[in-house]
MIKEGU-882728 format. One record per residue (C-alpha): x, y, z; residue in three letters. Coordinates in nm, 2 decimals. Layout:
% residues N
X_Y_Z_ala
...
This chain:
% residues 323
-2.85_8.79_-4.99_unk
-2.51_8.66_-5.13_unk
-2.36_8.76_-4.73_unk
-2.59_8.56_-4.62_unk
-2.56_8.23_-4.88_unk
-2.15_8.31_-4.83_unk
-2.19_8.31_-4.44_unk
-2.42_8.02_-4.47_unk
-2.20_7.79_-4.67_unk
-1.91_7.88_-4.42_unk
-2.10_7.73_-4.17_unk
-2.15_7.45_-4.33_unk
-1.82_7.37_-4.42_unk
-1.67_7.46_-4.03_unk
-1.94_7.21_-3.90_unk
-1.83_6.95_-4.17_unk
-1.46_7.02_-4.10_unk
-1.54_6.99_-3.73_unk
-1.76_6.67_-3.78_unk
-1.46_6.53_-3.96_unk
-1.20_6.61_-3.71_unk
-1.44_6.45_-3.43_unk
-1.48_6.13_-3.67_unk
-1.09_6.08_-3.69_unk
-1.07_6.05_-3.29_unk
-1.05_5.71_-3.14_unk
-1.26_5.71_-2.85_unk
-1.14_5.48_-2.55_unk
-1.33_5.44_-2.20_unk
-1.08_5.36_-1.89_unk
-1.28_5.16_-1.65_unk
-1.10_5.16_-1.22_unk
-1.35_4.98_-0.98_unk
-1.15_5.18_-0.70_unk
-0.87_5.40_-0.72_unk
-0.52_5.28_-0.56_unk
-0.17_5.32_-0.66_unk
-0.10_5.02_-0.87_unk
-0.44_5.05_-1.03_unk
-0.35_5.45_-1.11_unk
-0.02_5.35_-1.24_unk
-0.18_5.05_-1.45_unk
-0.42_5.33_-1.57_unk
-0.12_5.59_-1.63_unk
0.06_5.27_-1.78_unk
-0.26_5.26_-2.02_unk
-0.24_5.59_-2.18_unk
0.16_5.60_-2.25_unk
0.11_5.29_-2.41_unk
-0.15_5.44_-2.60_unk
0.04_5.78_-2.70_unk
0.36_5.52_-2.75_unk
0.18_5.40_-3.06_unk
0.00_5.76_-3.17_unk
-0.29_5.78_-2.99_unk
-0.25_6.11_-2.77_unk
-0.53_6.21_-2.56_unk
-0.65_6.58_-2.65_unk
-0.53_6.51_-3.03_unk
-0.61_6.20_-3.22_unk
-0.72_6.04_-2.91_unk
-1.05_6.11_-2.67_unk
-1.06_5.92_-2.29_unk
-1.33_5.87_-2.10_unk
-1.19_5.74_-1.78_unk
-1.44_5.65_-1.46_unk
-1.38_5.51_-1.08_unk
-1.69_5.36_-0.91_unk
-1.51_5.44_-0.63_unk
-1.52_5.08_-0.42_unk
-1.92_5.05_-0.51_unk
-2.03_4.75_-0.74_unk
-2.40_4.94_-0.84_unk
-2.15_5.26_-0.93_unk
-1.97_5.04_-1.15_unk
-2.25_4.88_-1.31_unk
-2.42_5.19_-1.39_unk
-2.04_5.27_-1.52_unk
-2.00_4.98_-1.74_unk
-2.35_5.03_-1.89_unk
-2.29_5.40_-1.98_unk
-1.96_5.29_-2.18_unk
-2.20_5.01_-2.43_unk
-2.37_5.28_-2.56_unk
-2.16_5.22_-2.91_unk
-1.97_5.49_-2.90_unk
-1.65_5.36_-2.78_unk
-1.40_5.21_-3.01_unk
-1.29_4.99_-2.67_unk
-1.28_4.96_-2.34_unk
-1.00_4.94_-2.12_unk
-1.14_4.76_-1.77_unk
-0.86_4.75_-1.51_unk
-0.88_4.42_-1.25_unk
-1.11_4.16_-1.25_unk
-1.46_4.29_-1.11_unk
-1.47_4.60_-1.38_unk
-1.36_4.34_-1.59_unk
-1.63_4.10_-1.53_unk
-1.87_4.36_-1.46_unk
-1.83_4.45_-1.84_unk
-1.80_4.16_-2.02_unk
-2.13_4.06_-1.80_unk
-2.30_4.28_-2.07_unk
-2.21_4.11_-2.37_unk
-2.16_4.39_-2.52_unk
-2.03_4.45_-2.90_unk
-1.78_4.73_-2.80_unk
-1.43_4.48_-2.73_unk
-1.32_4.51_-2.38_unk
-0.96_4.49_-2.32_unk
-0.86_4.38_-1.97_unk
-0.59_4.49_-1.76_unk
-0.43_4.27_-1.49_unk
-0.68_4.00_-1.44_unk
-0.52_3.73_-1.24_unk
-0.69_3.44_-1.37_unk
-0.94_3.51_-1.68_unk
-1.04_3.22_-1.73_unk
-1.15_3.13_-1.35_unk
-1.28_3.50_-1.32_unk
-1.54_3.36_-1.68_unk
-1.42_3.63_-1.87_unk
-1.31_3.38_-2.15_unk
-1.28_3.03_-2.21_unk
-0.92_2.98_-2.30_unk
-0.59_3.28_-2.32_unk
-0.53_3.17_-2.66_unk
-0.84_3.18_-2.81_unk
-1.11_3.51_-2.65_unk
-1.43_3.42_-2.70_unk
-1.65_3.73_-2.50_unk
-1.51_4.01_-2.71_unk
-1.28_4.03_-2.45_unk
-0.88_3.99_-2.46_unk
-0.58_4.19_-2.22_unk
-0.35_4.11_-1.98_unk
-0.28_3.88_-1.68_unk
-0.08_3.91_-1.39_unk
-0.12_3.57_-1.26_unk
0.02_3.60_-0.90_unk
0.30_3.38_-0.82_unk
0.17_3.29_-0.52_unk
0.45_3.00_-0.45_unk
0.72_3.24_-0.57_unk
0.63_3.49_-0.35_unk
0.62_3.27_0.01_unk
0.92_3.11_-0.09_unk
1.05_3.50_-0.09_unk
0.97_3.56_0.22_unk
1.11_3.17_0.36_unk
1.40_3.33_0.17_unk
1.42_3.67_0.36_unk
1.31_3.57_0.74_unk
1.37_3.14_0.72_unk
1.21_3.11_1.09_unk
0.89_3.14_0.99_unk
0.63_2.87_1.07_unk
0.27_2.94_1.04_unk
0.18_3.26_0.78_unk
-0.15_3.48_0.88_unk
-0.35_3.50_0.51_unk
-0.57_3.73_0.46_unk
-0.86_3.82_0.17_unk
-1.14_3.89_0.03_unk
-1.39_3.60_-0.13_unk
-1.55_3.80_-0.32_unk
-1.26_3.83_-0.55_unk
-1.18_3.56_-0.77_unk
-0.84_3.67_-0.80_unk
-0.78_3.69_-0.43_unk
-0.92_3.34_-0.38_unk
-0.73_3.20_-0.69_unk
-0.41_3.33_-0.51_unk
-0.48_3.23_-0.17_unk
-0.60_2.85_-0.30_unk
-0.26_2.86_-0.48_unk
-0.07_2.99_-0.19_unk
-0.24_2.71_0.05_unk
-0.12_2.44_-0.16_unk
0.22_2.58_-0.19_unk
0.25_2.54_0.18_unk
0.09_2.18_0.20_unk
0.34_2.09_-0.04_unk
0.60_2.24_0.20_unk
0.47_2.15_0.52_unk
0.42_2.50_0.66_unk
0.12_2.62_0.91_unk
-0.13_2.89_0.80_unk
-0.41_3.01_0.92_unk
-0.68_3.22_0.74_unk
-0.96_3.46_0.76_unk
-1.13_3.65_0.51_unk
-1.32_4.04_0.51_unk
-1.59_4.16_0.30_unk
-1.51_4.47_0.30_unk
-1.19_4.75_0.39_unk
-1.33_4.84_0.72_unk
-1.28_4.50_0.84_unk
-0.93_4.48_0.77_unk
-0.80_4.60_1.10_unk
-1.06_4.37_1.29_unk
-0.89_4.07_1.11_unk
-0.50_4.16_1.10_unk
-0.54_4.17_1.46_unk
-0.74_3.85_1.52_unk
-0.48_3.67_1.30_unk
-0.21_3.82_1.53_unk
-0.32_3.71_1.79_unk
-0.35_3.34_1.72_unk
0.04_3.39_1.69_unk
0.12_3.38_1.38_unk
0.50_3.48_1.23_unk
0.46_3.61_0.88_unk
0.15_3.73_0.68_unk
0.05_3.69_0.27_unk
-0.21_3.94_0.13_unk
-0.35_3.86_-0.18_unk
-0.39_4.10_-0.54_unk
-0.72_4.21_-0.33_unk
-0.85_4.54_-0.42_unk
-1.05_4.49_-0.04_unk
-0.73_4.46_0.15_unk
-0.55_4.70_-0.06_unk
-0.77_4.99_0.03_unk
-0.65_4.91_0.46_unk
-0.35_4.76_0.37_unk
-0.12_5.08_0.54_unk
-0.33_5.00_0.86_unk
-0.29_4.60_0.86_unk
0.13_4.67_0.75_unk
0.17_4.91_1.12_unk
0.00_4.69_1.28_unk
0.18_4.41_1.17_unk
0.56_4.59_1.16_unk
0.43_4.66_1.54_unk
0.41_4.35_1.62_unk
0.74_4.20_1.46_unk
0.60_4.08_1.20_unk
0.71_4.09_0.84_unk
0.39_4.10_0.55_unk
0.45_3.97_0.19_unk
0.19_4.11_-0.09_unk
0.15_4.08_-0.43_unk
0.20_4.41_-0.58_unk
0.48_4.66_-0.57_unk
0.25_4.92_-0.46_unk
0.11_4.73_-0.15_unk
0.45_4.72_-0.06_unk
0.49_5.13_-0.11_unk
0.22_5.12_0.15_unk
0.43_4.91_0.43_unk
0.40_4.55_0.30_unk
0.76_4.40_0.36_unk
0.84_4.26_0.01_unk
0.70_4.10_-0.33_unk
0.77_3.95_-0.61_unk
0.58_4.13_-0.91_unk
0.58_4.30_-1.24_unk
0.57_4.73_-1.28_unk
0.23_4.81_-1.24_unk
0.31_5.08_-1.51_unk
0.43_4.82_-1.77_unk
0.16_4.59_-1.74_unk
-0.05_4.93_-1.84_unk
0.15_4.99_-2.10_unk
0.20_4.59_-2.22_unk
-0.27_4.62_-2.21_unk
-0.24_4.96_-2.43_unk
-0.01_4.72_-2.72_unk
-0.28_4.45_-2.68_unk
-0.57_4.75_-2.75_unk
-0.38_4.91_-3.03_unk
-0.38_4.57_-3.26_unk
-0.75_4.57_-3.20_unk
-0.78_4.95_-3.28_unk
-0.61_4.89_-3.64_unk
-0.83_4.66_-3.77_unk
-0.73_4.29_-3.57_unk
-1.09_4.11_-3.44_unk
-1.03_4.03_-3.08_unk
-1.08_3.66_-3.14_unk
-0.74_3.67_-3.31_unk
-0.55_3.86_-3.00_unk
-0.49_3.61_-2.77_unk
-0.44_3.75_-2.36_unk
-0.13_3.72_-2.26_unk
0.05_3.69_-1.89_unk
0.31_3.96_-1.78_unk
0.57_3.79_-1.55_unk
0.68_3.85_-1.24_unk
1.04_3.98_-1.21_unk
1.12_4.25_-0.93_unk
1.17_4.22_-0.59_unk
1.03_4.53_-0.41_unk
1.13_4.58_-0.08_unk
0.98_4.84_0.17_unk
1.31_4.95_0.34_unk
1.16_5.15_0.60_unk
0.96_4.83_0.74_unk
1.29_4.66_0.65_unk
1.48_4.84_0.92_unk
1.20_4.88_1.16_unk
1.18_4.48_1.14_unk
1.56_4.45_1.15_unk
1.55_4.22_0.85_unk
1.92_4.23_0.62_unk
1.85_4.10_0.29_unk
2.02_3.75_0.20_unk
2.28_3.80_-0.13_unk
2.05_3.51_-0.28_unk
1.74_3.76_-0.33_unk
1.93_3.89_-0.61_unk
1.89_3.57_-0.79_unk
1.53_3.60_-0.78_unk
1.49_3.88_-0.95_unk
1.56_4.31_-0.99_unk
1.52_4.44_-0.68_unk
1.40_4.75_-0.63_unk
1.38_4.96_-0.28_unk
1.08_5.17_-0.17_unk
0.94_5.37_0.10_unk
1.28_5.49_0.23_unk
């Protein structure tokens, strides 16, 4: 009888010690729409950041990370799974998962990762003040900044192909500030927009052929998924393509002017971490992560011909890819 009561209140106390241990971890859910290279490397960016501050995954830390993999009733089902209560936040990388989640009103806080335009995308009313549990980061895309990169690098350009998706705010935020960049300038453009990856190469090469010299993709997690197939068909056809992101250019895109991908992760996680110790996310304002490196494929570089100008130096860092 008293190996029994002995076992019996060993048991009790392993359960209580486990119970304990399981209390003390934060628990975080990592929301991707669709997995590409600058939304992994925002995600890797995410947990550094995280284990930067003390919260290691496996120890104090426990990270429930999801990818709907390119399909909106994936990610729904996805975001709903995550407002169970259970999660001490939510990190929702890009602007559909984003909106996808905060859609849900939900009372676990959702901290956003590289939304180009919050406000636009209704995911709060103001940077400064977050009013849908909701508060991150924004990579507003320098649309301007960016053309007037790639006036800089190839100056005979005259009409620029755009192409996006308008289903993404972000993506029509950029190409409406883009547009009136080159109104302001005088500079031709003509557009067309997809609905969906497989429609990319369909488009690329009705834009081509209308005879355009230059192409701008948008932050467009739609054209992103093609973009190695619209870049060869482009480079093909002398023609350089300017993007928005450092990975797009990895995948053949000519050059951009953007932030790390990685740091912008990391830059979310110190955002999370104020709310994790105690800080209401009213009182964490979002905040926008400039744009300063130049990436440049150099492989599409040289199969364009293209010598880099000393005066891109100016602009920014620039770092060389894809060699």
């Amino acid at each position: 009888m008293k190996k029994i009561l002995v076992l019996s209140l060993a048991l009790v106390l392993v359960l209580l010690c486990t119970a304990g241990a399981m209390a003390d971890k934060t628990k975080v859910g990592i929301i991707l729409m669709i997995e590409n290279g600058a939304f992994l490397d925002m995600k890797d960016g995410i947990i550094s950041g995280l284990a930067a501050n003390g919260y290691v995954e496996g120890d104090n830390l426990e990270i429930d990370y999801k990818n709907a993999q390119g399909d909106a009733t994936n990610l729904a089902t996805i975001c709903q799974a995550m407002d169970d209560g259970t999660y001490d936040v939510v990190f929702t990388v890009a602007t559909p998962a984003t909106q996808s989640f905060v859609s849900l009103e939900s009372e676990t806080p959702c901290i956003f990762c590289s939304v180009a335009a919050p406000v636009a995308a209704g995911v709060m009313s103001a940077l400064d003040t977050p009013d849908m549990n909701a508060t991150g980061t924004s990579n507003a895309v320098p649309a301007g900044d960016i053309l007037k990169l790639g006036l800089t690098i190839t100056p005979n350009v005259k009409t620029f192909g755009l192409l996006y998706c308008t289903s993404e705010i972000n993506a029509v935020n950029a190409m409406n500030n883009a547009k009136a960049y080159l109104d302001e300038i005088g500079y031709k453009y003509v557009e067309t927009t997809v609905s969906s990856s497989a429609e990319v190469q369909t488009a690329t090469q009705a834009l081509l052929e209308k005879g355009i010299d230059a192409m701008f993709i948008a932050n467009d997690a739609t054209v992103q998924a093609a973009v190695d197939v619209l870049a060869e068909l482009c480079t093909e056809e002398g023609i350089p393509t300017y993007a928005c992101s450092a990975t797009t250019v990895l995948s053949g895109c000519l050059a951009t002017l953007a932030m790390s991908d990685t740091y912008i992760g990391e830059q979310t996680a110190e955002i999370a971490v104020r709310v994790l110790k105690g800080a209401k996310v009213s009182e964490v304002p979002a905040i926008v992560v400039p744009a300063n490196i130049v990436s440049v494929n150099e492989r599409t570089m040289e199969a364009l011909g293209i010598t880099l100008p000393d005066s891109i130096g100016e602009i920014g860092e620039i770092q060389f890819l894809g060699k």
